[in-house]
LUMVOMAR-132117 format. One record per residue (C-alpha): residue in three letters; x, y, z. Coordinates in steps of 0.02 Angstrom, whole numbers, padded with zeros to 5 digits, always signed. Layout:
N
alaXYZ;...
This chain:
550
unk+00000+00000+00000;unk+00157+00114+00036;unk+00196+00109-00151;unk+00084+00196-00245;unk+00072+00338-00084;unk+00258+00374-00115;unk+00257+00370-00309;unk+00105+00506-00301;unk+00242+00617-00169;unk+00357+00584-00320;unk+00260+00641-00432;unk+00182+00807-00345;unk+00345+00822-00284;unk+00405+00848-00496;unk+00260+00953-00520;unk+00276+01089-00390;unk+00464+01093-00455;unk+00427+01091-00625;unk+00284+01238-00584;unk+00398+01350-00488;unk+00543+01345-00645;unk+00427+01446-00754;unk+00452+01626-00761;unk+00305+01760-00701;unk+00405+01888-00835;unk+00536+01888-00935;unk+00626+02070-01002;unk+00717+01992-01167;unk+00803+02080-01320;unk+00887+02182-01203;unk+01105+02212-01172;unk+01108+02157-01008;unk+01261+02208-00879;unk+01244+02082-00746;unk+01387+02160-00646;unk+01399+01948-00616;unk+01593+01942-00659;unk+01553+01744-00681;unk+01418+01805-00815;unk+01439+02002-00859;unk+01326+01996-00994;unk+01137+01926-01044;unk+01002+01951-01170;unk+00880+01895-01065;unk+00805+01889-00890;unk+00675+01808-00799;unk+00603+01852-00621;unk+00502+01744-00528;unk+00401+01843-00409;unk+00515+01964-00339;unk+00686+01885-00386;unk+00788+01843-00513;unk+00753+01665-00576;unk+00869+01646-00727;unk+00994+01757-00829;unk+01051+01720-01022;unk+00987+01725-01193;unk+00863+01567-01225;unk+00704+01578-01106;unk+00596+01478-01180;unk+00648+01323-01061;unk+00557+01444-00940;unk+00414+01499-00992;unk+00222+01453-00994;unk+00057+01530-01059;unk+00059+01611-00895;unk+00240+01713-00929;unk+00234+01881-00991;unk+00366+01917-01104;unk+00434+02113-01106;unk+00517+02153-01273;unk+00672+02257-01246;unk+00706+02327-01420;unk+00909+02311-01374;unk+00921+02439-01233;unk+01047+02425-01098;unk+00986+02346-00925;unk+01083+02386-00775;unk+01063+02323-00588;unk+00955+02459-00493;unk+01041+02613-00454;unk+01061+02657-00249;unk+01109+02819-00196;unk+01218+02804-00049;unk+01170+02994+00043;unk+00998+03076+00040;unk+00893+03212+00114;unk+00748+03113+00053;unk+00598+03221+00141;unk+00675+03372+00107;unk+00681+03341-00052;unk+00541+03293-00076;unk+00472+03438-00005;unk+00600+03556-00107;unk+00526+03461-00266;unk+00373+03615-00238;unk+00497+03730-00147;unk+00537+03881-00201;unk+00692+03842-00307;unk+00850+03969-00298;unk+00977+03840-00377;unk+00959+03942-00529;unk+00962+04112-00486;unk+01125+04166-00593;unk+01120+04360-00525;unk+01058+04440-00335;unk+00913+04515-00456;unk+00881+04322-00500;unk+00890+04278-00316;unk+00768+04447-00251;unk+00647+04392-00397;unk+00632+04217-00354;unk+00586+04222-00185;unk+00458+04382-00206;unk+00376+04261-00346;unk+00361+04143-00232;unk+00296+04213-00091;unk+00167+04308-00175;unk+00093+04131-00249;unk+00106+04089-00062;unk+00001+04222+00048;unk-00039+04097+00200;unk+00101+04168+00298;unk+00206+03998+00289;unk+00401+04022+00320;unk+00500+03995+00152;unk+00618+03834+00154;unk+00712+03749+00065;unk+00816+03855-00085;unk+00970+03780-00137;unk+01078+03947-00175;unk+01228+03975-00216;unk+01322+04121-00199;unk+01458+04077-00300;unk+01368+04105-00459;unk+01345+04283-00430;unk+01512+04301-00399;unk+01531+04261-00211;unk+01449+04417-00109;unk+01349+04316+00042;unk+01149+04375+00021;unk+01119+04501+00148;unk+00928+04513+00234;unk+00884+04709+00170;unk+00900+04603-00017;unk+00719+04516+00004;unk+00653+04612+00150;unk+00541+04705+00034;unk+00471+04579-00044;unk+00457+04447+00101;unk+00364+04590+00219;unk+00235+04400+00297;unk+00323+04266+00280;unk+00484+04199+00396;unk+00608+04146+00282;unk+00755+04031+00286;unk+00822+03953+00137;unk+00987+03837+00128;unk+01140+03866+00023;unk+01138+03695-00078;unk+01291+03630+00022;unk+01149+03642+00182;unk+01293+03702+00292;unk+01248+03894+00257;unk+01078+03958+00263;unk+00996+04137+00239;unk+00845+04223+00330;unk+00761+04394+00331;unk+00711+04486+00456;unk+00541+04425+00480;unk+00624+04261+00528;unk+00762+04347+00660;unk+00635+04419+00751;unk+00533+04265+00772;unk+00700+04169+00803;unk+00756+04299+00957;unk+00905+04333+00849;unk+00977+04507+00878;unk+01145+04598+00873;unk+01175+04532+01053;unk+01161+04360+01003;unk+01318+04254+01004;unk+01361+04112+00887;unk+01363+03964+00950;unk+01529+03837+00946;unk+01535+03747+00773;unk+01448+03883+00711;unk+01444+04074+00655;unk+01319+04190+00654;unk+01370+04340+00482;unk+01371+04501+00542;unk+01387+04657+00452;unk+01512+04822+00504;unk+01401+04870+00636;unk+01381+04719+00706;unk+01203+04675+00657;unk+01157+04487+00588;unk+01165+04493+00402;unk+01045+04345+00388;unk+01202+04214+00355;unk+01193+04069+00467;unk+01346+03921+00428;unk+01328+03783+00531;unk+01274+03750+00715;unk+01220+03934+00684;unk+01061+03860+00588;unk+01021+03803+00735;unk+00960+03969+00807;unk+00839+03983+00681;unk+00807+03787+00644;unk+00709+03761+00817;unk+00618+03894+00799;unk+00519+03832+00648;unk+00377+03709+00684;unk+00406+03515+00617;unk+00283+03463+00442;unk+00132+03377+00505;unk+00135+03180+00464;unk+00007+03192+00310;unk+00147+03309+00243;unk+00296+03222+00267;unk+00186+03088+00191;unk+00177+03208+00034;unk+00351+03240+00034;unk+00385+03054+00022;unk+00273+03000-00134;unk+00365+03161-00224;unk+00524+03105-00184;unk+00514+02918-00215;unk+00430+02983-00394;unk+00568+03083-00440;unk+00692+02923-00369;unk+00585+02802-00505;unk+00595+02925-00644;unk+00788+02947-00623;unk+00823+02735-00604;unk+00857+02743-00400;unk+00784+02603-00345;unk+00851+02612-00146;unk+00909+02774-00053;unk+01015+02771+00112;unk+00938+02938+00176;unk+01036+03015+00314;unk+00877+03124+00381;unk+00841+03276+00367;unk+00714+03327+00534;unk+00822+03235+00638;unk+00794+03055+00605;unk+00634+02979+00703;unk+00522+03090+00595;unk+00577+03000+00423;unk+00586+02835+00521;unk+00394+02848+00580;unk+00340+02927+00393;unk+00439+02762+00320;unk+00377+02657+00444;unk+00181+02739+00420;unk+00195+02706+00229;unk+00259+02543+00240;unk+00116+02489+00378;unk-00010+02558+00234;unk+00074+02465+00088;unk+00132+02638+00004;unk+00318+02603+00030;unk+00396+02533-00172;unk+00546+02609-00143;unk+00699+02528-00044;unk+00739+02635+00120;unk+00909+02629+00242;unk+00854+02744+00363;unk+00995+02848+00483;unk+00966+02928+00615;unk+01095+03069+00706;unk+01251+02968+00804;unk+01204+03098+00955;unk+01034+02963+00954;unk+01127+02798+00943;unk+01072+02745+01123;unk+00868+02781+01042;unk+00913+02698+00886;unk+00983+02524+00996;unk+00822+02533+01104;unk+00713+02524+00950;unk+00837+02392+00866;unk+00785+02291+01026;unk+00617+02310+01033;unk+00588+02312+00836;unk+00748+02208+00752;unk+00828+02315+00598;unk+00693+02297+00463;unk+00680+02189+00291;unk+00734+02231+00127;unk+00626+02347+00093;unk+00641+02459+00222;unk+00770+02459+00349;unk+00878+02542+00505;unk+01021+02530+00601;unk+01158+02664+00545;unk+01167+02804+00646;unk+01276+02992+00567;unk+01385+03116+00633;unk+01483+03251+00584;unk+01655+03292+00594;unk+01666+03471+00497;unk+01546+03592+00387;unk+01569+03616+00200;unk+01700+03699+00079;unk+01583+03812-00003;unk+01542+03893+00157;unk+01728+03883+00212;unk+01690+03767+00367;unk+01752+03610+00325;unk+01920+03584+00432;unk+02081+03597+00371;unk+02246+03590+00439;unk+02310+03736+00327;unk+02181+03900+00320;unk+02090+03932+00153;unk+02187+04048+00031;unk+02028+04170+00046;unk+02005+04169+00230;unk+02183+04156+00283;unk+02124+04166+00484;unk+02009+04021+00475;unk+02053+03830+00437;unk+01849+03803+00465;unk+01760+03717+00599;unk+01728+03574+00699;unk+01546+03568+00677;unk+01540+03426+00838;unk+01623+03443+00997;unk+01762+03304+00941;unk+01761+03222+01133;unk+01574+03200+01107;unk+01598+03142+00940;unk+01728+03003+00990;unk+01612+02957+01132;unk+01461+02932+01033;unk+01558+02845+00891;unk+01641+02706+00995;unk+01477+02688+01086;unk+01359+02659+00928;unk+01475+02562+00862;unk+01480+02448+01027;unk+01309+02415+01023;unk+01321+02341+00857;unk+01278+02491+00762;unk+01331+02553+00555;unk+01396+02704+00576;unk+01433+02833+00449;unk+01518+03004+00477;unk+01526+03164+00365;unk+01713+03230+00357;unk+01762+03340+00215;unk+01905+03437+00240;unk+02099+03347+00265;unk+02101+03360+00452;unk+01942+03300+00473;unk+01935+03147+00381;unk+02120+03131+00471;unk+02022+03134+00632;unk+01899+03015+00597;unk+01994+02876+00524;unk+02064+02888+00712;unk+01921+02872+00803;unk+01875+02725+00692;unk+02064+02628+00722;unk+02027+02650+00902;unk+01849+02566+00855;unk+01935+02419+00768;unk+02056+02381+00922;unk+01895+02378+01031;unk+01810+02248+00933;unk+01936+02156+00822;unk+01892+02077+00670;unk+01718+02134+00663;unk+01633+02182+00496;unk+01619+02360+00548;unk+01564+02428+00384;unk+01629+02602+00446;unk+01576+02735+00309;unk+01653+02925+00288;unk+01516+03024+00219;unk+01592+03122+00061;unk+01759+03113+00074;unk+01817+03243-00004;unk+01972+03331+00014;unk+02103+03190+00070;unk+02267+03178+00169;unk+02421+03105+00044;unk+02430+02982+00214;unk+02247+02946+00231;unk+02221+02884+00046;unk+02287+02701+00065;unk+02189+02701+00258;unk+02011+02659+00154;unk+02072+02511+00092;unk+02182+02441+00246;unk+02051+02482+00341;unk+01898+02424+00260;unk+01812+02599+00277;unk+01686+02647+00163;unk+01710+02809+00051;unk+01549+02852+00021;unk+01564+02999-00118;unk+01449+03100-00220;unk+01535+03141-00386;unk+01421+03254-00451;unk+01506+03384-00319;unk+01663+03363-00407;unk+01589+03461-00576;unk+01524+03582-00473;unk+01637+03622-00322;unk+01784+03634-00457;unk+01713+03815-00544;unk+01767+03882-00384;unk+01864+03779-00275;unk+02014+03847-00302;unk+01980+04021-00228;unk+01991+03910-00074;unk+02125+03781-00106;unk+02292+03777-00161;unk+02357+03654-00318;unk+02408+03524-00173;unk+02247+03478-00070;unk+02152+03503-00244;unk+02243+03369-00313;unk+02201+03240-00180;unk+02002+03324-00196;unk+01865+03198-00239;unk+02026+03067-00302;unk+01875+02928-00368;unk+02024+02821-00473;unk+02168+02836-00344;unk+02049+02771-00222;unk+02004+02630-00318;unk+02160+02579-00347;unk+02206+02552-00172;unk+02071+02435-00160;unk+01951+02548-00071;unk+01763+02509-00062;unk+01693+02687-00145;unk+01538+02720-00145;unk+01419+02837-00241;unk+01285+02939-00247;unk+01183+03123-00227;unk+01180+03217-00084;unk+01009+03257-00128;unk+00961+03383-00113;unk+01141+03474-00117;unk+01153+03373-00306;unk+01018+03318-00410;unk+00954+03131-00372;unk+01025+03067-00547;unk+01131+02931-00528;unk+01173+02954-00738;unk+01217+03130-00703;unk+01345+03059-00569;unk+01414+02951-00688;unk+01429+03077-00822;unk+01516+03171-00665;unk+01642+03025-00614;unk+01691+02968-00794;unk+01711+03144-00864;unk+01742+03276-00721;unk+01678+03421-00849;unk+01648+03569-00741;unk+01480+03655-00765;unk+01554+03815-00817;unk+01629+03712-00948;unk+01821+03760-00929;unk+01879+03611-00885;unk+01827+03491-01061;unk+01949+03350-01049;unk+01904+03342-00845;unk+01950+03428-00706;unk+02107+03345-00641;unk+02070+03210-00760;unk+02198+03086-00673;unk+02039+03052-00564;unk+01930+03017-00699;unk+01862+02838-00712;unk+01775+02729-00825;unk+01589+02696-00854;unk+01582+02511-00768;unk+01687+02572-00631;unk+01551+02699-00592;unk+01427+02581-00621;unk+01472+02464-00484;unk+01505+02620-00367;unk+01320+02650-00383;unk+01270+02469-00375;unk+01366+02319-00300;unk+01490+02442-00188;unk+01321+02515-00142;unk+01248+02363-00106;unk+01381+02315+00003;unk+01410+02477+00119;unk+01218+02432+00152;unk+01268+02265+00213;unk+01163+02183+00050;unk+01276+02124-00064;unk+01199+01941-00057;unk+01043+02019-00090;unk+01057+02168-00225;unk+01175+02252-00335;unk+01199+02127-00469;unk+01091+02015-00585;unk+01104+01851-00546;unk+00978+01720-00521;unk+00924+01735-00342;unk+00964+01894-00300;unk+00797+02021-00286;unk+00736+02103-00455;unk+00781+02278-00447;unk+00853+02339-00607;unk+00826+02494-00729;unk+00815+02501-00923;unk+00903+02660-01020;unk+00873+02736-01178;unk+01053+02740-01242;unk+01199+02630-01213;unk+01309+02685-01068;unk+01467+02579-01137;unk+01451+02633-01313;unk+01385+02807-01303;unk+01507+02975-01314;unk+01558+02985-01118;unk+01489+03188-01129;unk+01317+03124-01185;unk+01296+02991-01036;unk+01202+03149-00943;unk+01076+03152-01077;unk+01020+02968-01055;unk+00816+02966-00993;unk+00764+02806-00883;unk+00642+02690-00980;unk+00609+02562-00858;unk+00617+02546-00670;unk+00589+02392-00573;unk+00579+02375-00390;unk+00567+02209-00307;unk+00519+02135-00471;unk+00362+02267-00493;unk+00370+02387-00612;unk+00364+02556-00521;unk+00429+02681-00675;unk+00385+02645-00854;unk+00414+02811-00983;unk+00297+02832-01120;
């Protein structure tokens, strides 16, 4: 009687196997990078829910009347881009901001924001911005500029670096702030001749004004989110690691809302501040570290400010503010403490350094980490990376930290940069190839919303380093220049990997999840200055199609 019971296991046993090797969809006709060095290139791919069940050219083996089949036409597919440093809510919210990135001129900047405010009569303050002095020649914005034209509404808008913001005087006097006020440490409060705030904040100095204005309401940040992760589709990004931008619990109860309500396609690593590591291990406790769709656990700090607002910490002063070598935007003692702390309770944590003697100082903190817990996968991660010691460069690699860069800055930081800098530190500034030589793990991605959230554009940035005044055509320092698969993998499997899920995303392999992108033009083939033209097509998250262009 046992006989025909086990030959009927046998033979349901076949079927479900035989059932779960057909494909729900299959993308085919397409150039495929893998980013698989056992298999860099397909034709075709099939996903079976939301993974990857096969990779080649022949599907057929795989398919049923149930399959659909997606016809390609011979684009490129490319794993799913991740963007390794956001300010995902505000930029989300900046997406219907008022927009000062462009203003070209102080008439440009004055018009703007009295355009904007009289669209907006309800008395709201005015965030948001994204200046830059710079492009009007380098004279900070002073408050009697807009005062005129912003007579109800408190404003203070962000230079696009968001270590240097502006306000008028509608804003000071809600704020407290008055001649009398002193800046804080790690910060500076611009003051004119006579002593009177000129509406310049850099730094901790934002502060003043920061607490003073009152936090979104959920159903906006709830807004903000579906903008952002719309723009993220349309531009390929199919995971951010956002590093907060209202202090970390508000993004991580907005994620956490959306994905209780099923509203959450997009791939989230959520930070939160290092100052709130012992909140962040409490939750960790009580609520794990997520899935793969949305997840926690990385807590950020910061070492120094920025080099367009001259705060980022040098050992030698800038050329054109001889008395200042910038600041240290965190009490370093704190910082040290909180590092080696959040680290200890099993924590990722990533730190913004930009200047020499900053990143210098980190890398410290983080050796004293290693000899704490030796031999554990730290993941350690300097946030930008920028301007680097000749004797820190081979330290990424020896160390296992994480340069986690942004090369769109380079295009744009080097119009100016060297108002600031002298020939030496510029040569070791944003150094993508000599770093990747040394066998460092780089990284790449926006700084949204200090660059835009187009991982192509970054590409374009990293493989040609053509300023965006366009004086620098053959690349600006062009021995840092690298190629297109290079970049490719910095905004894929390195991503994947400083996210702790490189067994999980970043290449195309069968059993890895289905997130990949479709472009319109070739990256490999096409003229490198052209790769910033190339539009998204496709977008798949989690093997669901969340971006498809007409």
């Amino acid at each position: 009687m046992k006989f025909p019971l086990i030959s009927s296991l046998i033979i349901i046993s076949l079927s479900v196997n035989a059932q779960q090797q057909f494909a729900d969809k299959v993308y085919t006709n397409a150039k495929i990078w893998t980013g698989d060095s056992e298999q860099p290139w397909a034709s075709a791919i099939a996903l079976k829910g939301n993974k990857i069940l096969w990779v080649g050219s022949d599907y057929k083996a795989i398919t049923n009347k149930k399959t659909t089949v997606i016809e390609l036409g011979g684009k490129l597919m490319v794993p799913g881009f991740i963007d390794n440093h956001t300010h995902f809510l505000s930029g989300g919210y900046d997406l219907s901001g008022v927009n000062l990135r462009q203003a070209a001129t102080k008439k440009d900047f004055i018009q703007a924001l009295k355009k904007f405010c009289q669209q907006h009569k309800d008395r709201r303050w005015i965030l948001g911005g994204d200046w830059d002095h710079e492009a009007w020649g380098g004279d900070l914005p002073r408050r009697a500029w807009i005062d005129s034209v912003t007579p109800n509404n408190p404003v203070f808008v962000s230079r696009y670096d968001g270590h240097m913001s502006f306000a008028n005087s509608k804003a000071l006097q809600l704020a407290g702030i008055t001649k009398n006020t002193v800046s804080p440490p790690g910060g500076e409060i611009v003051k004119d001749e006579n002593g009177e705030p000129t509406g310049v904040f850099k730094d901790n100095a934002q502060d003043l004004v920061l607490k003073t204005i009152p936090d979104p309401s959920p159903k906006e940040l709830d807004e903000y989110l579906q903008a952002a992760m719309n723009h993220a589709f349309e531009n390929g990004v199919t995971q951010v690691h956002d590093v907060s931008s209202y202090g970390g619990r508000l993004e991580l109860a907005t994620y956490r809302r959306a994905y209780a309500n099923n509203k959450l396609p997009l791939r989230i690593y959520a930070f939160v501040p290092v100052a709130d590591w012992h909140y962040l291990d409490s939750f960790c406790m009580v609520n794990g570290k997520g899935d793969d769709m949305l997840r926690w656990g990385g807590v950020k700090g910061f070492v120094d400010g920025s080099l367009g607002s001259t705060t980022a910490w040098f050992y030698q002063p800038y050329l054109d503010a001889p008395n200042s070598t910038g600041l240290q935007v965190t009490d370093t003692t704190l910082l040290r403490s909180w590092v080696l702390s959040a680290d200890s309770a099993g924590l990722q944590v990533a730190t913004h350094a930009i200047g020499d003697h900053a990143i210098d100082f980190i890398l410290g903190v983080y050796r004293e980490a290693e000899k704490n817990y030796p031999g554990r996968d730290h993941r350690f991660r300097i946030e930008h990376t920028q301007h680097i010691s000749a004797k820190a460069i081979p330290a990424f690699a020896q160390m296992h930290v994480i340069p986690s860069m942004q090369p769109y800055h380079a295009i744009d930081d080097g119009r100016w940069a060297y108002k600031r800098l002298n020939d030496d530190r510029l040569r070791r500034t944003y150094a993508f190839n000599t770093l990747l030589k040394t066998g460092a793990m780089v990284t790449f991605g926006s700084d949204w919303t200090v660059a835009p959230l187009k991982p192509l554009l970054g590409i374009y940035a990293a493989v040609t380093r053509r300023t965006l005044d366009g004086k620098n055509p053959n690349g600006w320092y062009p021995e840092e220049k690298i190629g297109v698969e290079q970049a490719l993998r910095c905004y894929t499997a390195n991503n994947a990997y400083a996210g702790f899920q490189e067994n999980k995303l970043g290449i195309l392999k069968p059993g890895m999840l289905a997130d990949f992108v479709v472009l319109s033009d070739n990256l490999f083939t096409i003229a490198p200055e052209k790769i910033q033209y190339i539009k998204v097509l496709h977008t798949v998250v989690d093997g669901r199609e969340v971006f498809v262009r007409e």
